[in-house]
Structure formats: structure tokens, C-alpha cells
N, C-alpha and C positions, 0 to 999 in steps of 0.2 A: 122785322123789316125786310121787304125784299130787295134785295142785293141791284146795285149798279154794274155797269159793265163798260169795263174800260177797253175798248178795240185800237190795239196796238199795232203798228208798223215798222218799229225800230229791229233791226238785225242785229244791232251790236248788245251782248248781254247790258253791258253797263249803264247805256243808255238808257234799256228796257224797264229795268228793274229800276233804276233812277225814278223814272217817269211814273212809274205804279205806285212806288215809296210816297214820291210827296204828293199825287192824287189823294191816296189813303190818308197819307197824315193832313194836309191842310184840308180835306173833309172831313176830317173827326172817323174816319171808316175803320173796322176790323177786317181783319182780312176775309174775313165768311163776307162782309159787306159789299167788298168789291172784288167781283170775278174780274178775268181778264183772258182778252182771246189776244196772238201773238199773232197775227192777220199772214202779216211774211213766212211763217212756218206751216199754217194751216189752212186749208178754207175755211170760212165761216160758218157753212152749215147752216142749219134751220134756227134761225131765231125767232122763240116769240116773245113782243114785246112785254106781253103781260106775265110774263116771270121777272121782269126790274121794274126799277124806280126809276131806273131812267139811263142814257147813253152816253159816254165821254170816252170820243175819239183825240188820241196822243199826236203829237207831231211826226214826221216824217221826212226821211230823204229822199220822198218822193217827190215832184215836180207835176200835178196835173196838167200844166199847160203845156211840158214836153209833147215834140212831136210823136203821136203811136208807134212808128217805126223806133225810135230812141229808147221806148219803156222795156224791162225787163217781160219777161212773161210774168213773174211773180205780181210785176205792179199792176199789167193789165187785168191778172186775175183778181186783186185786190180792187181796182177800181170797180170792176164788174159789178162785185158781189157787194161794196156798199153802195153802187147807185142804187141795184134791185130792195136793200136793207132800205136807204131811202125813201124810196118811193112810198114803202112801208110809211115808216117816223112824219113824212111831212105829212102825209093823207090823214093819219091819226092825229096830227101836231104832237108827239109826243117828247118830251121832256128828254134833250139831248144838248150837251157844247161841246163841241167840235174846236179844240185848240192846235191855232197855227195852219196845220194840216186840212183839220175841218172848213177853213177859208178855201181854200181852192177846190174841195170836195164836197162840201155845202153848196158854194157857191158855182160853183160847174151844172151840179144837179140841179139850180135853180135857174142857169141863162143868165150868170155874170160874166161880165169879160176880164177873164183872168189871165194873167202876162209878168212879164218881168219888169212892168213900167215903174211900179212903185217899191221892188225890192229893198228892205232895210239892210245894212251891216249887222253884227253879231254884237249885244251890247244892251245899255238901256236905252230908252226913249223917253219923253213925255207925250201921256194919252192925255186926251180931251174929251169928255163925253159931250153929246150931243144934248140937244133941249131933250131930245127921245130917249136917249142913255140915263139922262137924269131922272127921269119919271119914271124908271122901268124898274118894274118888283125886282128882280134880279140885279141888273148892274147901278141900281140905286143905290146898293153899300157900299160905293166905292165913292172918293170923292170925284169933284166935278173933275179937277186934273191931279192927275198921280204918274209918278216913271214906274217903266213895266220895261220888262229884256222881250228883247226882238230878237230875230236872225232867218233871215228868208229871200227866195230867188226869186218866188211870183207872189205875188198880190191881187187885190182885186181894183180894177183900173174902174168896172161901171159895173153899178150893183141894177140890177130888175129893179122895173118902177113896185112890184110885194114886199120888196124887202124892204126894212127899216135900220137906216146904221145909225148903231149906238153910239158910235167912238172913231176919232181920227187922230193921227200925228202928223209932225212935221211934214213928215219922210211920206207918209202912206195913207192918204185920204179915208180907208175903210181899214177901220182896226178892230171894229167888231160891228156884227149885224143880227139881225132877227128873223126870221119867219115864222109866219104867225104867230101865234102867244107863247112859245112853247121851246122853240128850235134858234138855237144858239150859235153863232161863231166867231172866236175870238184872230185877230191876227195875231197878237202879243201872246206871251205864253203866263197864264193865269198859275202855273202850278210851279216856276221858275224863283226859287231863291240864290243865293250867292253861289253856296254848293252845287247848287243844283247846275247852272250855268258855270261855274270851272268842269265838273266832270264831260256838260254837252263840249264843252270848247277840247277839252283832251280826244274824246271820242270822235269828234268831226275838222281835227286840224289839220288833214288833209281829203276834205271834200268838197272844195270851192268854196266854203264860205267867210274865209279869208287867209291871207298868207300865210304860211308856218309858222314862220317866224314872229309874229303877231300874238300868237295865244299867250304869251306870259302879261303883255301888257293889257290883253282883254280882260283877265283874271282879274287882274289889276283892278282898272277899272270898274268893271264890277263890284268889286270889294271897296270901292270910294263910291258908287252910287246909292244912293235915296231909294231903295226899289223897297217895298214894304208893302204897299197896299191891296196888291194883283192875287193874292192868295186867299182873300176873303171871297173873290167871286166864286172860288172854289166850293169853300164854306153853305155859303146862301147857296147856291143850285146843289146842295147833299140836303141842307134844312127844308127847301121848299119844296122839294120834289120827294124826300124819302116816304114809302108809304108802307103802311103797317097792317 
């Protein structure tokens, strides 16, 4: 099978590694199955797409809609180098989901207006699929509404009349969307279990995305939420897209 490739932006080990762990494990993946570039530590360099099965961008403490002057160099160089990867992926349609992160970076490179209008808190939600969510080879294995863990500053406020959203909540009208057949982006995090959301909350308790003092109760909480279902979308885009 050829190998998926997971393009990372997190700087703090824990978080990193976190993030790789449960891609790999709720894909069923070995570690030969899924590479991984550390995006913040490296440039990206030549990718062709026709060495994977396909692309899954991790979340980030990055901010696409920050003003340019506010971004680090690191982040301007990272955003650089996946709009250029982009242009790539959409033109091909090629088999990519972009969780959290991939919403503002997905959807930047495609002419959404993305902002802090529909910002969630750090926590669960309940998702809603759309009549188009429902019908879609991909996020069709999930039910029609399932809770999923959020935690985010910007959002997408107005999706491009191409794009197709899958999924809405409460809080944040665009939880996931489509372009073309192929190209994926979640707002929720798909790859998020209990664990996995205690270690984000320790690792980002002091990064605005919510008070200090707050993370034991967030943990909490979490560990009383329903959240079970969001790891199969993981699942299905390794099944549907792995190619041999």
C-alpha cells in the first residue's frame, strides 16, 4: 500500500506525537503506512503526490486569518508552501482531509471567508450533517448527528458558492466541507478521543483558548461527554482512498 502523509504543524512534542498516534491508530495504519512531515521544523520540499494514498493535515496553533504582520515567519513559510501543495491537491482532486486547521487552510485557498465569527470553546459539540453530508461516500459513516471536541479562534463565516458543506453545529455553521469529489475539511477534530483532548488541553492551557484555570473542569467534561463517533471518519478516508 502506499503510505499516507500526515503534514504537521504542532511545535510542542506532545501534542505532535499525540496527533500522529491516534491518525495511525483510528486508521488501522503502521507506521511505514503513515509518514509524517513536522511542517514547523522543516520546509516541505518536493512532494509528489503520486508516492501516497492520500493527504491528512493535523491541527494547528496557527490562526490563517491573523493579520500577516502578527504571523511568525515560520507560519508565513508554512502557509506558503501549502497553498503552492494545494494548488497541486485541488487541480488533481486528490484525496486529502484537512482537520481543524485544514478549515482555514483549505478554505482560504479556495475564497472562504474565514474570521473569528463562529469561534468554538475547547470541549464537545453536536455535529449535524447536512442532506450532502448524508449522501457522501466519506462522511456517510457517521450518523446523521453525533458530538465531536472542538477548540478553535477562526472559522469559516461564508463558504465559495464549489464548495459543498457537509456538517454544521450550534456554534459554527461550517463544520465540514468538500471540494470536488476528493478534498476534505473538517472543523471538528476527527482524530480526538478523551485522551487525546486531556493531553491538547494540558499542552495548550496557556494559549488563549481558554482560562487556566478551566482545564481540569474541561478534562472533566470531556470524560462525561458522548464523543465516540468522529474517529470512524478517520477509518473510511484510510479504507477508501488506500491504494495498492
Amino acid at each position: 500500500m502506499k503510505p499516507f502523509l500526515l503534514l504537521g504543524t504542532r511545535a510542542e512534542d506532545a501534542a505532535a506525537e499525540g496527533e500522529y498516534d491516534a491518525f495511525r491508530r483510528f486508521g488501522g495504519l503502521q507506521e511505514s503506512e503513515l509518514r509524517r512531515i513536522r511542517l514547523e521544523q522543516r520546509p516541505l520540499g518536493d512532494i509528489r503526490l503520486g508516492d501516497y494514498s492520500g493527504l491528512i493535515m493535523g491541527g494547528s496553533p496557527f490562526n490563517s486569518s491573523d493579520p500577516v504582520e502578527a504571523k511568525s515567519d515560520v507560519q508565513r513559510r508554512v502557509e506558503a508552501e501549502l497553498a503552492g501543495l494545494l494548488d497541486e491537491v485541488v487541480a488533481a482532486d486528490f484525496p486529502m482531509l484537512g482537520a481543524c486547521y485544514g478549515v482555514g487552510t483549505i478554505g482560504t485557498h479556495q475564497g472562504a471567508v474565514v474570521d473569528r465569527t463562529y469561534s468554538e470553546p475547547v470541549g464537545p459539540v453536536t455535529v449535524t450533517l447536512t442532506e450532502e453530508g448524508r449522501g457522501d461516500p466519506l462522511f456517510g459513516v457517521l450518523p446523521p448527528e453525533f458530538d465531536a471536541f472542538v477548540g478553535h479562534k477562526e472559522a469559516i463565516r461564508e463558504l465559495p458558492p464549489h464548495a459543498v458543506r457537509l456538517a454544521s453545529s450550534p456554534g459554527c455553521p461550517v463544520q465540514a466541507f468538500r471540494i470536488g469529489a476528493n478534498v476534505y475539511a473538517t472543523q471538528f477534530h476527527p482524530e480526538l478521543d478523551v485522551p487525546g483532548i486531556a493531553t491538547r488541553i494540558d499542552v495548550y492551557k496557556y494559549a488563549g483558548y481558554f482560562a487556566p484555570e478551566e482545564a481540569e473542569a474541561l478534562k472533566e467534561r470531556a470524560r462525561e461527554s458522548g464523543v465516540q463517533h468522529p474517529p470512524a471518519l478517520v477509518r473510511r478516508f484510510v479504507e477508501r482512498y488506500a491504494t495498492r
